[in-house]
C-alpha positions as CSV (number, residue, x, y, z in Angstrom):
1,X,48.4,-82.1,135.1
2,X,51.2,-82.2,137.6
3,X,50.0,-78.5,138.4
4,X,46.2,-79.5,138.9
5,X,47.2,-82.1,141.3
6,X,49.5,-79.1,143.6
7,X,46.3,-77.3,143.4
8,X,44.5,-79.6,145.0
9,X,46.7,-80.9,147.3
10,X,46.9,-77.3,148.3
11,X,43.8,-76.6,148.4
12,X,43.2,-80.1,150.7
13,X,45.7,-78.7,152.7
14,X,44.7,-75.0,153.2
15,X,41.0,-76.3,153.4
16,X,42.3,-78.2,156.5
17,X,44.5,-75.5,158.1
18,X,41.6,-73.5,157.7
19,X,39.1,-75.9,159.7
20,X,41.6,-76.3,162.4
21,X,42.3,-72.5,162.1
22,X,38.9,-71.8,162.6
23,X,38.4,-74.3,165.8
24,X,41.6,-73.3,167.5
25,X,40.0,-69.9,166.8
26,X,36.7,-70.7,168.6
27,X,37.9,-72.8,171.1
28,X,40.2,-69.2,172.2
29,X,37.3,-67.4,171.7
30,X,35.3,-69.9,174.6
31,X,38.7,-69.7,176.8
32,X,38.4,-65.8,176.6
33,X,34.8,-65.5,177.6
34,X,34.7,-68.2,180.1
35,X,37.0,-66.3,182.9
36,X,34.9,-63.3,182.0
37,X,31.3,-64.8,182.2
38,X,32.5,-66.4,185.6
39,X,33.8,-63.2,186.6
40,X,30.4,-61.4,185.8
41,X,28.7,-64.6,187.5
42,X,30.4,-64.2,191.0
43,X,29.8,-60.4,190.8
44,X,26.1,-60.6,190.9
45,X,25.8,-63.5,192.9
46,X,27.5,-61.2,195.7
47,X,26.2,-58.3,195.0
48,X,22.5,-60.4,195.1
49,X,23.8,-61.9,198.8
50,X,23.8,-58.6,200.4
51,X,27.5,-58.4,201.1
52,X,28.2,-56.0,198.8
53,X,25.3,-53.7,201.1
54,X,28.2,-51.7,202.6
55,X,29.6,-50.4,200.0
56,X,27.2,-49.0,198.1
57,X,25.7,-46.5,200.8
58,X,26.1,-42.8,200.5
59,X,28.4,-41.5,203.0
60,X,27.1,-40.5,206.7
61,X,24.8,-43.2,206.8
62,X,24.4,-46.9,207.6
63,X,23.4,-50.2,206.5
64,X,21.0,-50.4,209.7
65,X,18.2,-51.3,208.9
66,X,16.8,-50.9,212.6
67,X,18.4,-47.6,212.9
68,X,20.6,-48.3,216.1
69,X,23.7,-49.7,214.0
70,X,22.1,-53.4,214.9
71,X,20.9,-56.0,212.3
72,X,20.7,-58.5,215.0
73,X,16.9,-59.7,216.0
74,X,16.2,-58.3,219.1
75,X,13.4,-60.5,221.2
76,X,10.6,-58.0,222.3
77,X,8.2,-60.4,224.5
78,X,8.1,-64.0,224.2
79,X,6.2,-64.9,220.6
80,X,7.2,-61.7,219.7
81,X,10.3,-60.8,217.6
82,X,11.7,-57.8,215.7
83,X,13.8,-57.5,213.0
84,X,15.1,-54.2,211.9
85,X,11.9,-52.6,210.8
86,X,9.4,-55.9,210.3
87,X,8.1,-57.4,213.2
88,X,7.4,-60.6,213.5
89,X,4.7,-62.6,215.4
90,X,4.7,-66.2,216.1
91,X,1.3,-68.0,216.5
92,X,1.3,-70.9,218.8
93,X,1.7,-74.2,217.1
94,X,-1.8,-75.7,215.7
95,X,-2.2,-79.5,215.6
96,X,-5.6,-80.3,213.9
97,X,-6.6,-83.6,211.7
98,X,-7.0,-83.1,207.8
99,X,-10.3,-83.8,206.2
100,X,-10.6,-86.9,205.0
101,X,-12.6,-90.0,203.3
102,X,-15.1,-91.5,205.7
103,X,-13.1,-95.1,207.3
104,X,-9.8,-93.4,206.3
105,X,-7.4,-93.6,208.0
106,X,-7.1,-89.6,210.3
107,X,-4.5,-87.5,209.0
108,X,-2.6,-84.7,211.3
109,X,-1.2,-81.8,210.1
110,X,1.0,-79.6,212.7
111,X,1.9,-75.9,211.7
112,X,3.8,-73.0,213.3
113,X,3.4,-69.7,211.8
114,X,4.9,-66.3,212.4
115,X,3.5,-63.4,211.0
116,X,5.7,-60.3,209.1
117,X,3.7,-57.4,210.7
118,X,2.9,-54.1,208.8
119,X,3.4,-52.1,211.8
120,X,5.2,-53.5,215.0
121,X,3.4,-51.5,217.4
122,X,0.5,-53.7,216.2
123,X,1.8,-56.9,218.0
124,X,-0.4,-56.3,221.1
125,X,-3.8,-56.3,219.2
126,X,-2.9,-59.5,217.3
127,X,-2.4,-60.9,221.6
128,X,-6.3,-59.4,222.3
129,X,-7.1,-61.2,218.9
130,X,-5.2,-64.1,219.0
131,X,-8.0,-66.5,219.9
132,X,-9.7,-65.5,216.2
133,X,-6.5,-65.8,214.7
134,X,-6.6,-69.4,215.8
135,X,-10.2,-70.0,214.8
136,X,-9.7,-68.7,211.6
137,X,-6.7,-71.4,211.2
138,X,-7.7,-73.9,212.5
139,X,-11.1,-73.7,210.7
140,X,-9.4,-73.4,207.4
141,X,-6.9,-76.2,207.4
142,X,-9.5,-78.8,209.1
143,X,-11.2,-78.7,205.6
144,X,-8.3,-79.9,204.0
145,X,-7.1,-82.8,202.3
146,X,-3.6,-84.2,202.3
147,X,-3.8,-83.5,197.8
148,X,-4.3,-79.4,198.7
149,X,-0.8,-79.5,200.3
150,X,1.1,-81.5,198.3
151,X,3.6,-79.8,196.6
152,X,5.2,-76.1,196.2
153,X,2.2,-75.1,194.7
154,X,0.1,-76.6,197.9
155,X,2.4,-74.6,200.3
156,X,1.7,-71.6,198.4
157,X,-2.1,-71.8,198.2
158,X,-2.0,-72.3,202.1
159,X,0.2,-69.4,202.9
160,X,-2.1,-67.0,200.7
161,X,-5.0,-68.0,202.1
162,X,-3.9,-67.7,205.4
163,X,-2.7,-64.7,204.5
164,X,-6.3,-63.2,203.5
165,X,-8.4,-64.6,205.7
166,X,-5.8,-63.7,209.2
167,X,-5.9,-60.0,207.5
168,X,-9.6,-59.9,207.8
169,X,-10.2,-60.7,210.9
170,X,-7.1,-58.6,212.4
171,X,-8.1,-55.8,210.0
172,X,-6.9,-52.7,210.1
173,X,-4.1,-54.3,211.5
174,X,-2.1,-55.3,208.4
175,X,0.3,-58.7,207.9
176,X,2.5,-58.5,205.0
177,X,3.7,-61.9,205.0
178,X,2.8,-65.5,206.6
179,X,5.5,-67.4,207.2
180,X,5.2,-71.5,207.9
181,X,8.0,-72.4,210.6
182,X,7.2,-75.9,211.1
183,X,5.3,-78.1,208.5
184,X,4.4,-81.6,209.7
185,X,2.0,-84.3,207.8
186,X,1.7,-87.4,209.6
């Protein structure tokens, strides 16, 4: 009888040395991993950030990307800039009033765009097409309403139109990208 009651008093015991075993064991576990998953954390996030571009380039060449041994902009004309090998064209600002409910009270909507150009040496037929390129804006966005641009999803939906209909009326001059500058909704 006496026996049977060491038993379980051992086993109460070791069943509780256990438990804690097994928590002190996890919680060294968590203290290994956690240095190592930051570790691995801060690694891509600076390898993602472009710092890292340096180092990973075969000898005998550059991180350029414009070829000179320059990444800064470099201003070609006035509304025209170039980066590297994208060009970039800004539009001129468009102020035009939102469609709206008849007694409502008018909406404006400003934008400034640039556009990510295909080819830069296609910046001077977007300047003998420019006054299309406005048309084709402003034509567009005077149909909407306020509810088309709320949101991400709103923003989005206006830069991929734009982005079709300003590639056909400047086609074969290609844009890869519209880019909104300024956004304003009063």
């Amino acid at each position: 009888m006496a026996e049977e009651n060491k038993n379980e008093n051992s086993d109460a015991n070791g069943g509780t040395e256990n438990g804690s075993e097994s928590g002190s064991h996890k919680r060294k576990i968590v203290m290994l991993l956690m240095p190592i998953l930051l570790v691995i954390g801060a690694v891509v996030g600076v390898y993602f950030s472009g710092i890292t571009d340096s180092l990973f380039v075969p000898s005998g060449e550059t991180v350029s990307s414009s070829g000179d041994g320059e990444d800064s902009p470099e201003v070609i004309e006035e509304g025209r800039v170039r980066q590297g090998s994208a060009a970039f064209y800004d539009v001129p600002e468009i102020l035009v009033n939102l469609s709206g409910k008849p007694g409502q009270k008018p909406v404006y909507f400003k934008v400034k765009v640039s556009l990510e150009l295909e080819n830069p040496q296609d910046a001077p037929k977007i300047d003998l097409l420019l006054p299309r390129v406005i048309d084709s804006m402003q034509f567009y966005l005077r149909e909407m309403r306020i509810e088309e641009l709320q949101g991400s999803m709103g923003t989005y939906r206006l830069k991929e139109e734009l982005l079709g209909r300003l590639n056909r009326v400047l086609a074969p001059t290609r844009i890869n990208e519209v880019l909104l500058k300024d956004v304003l909704i009063q």
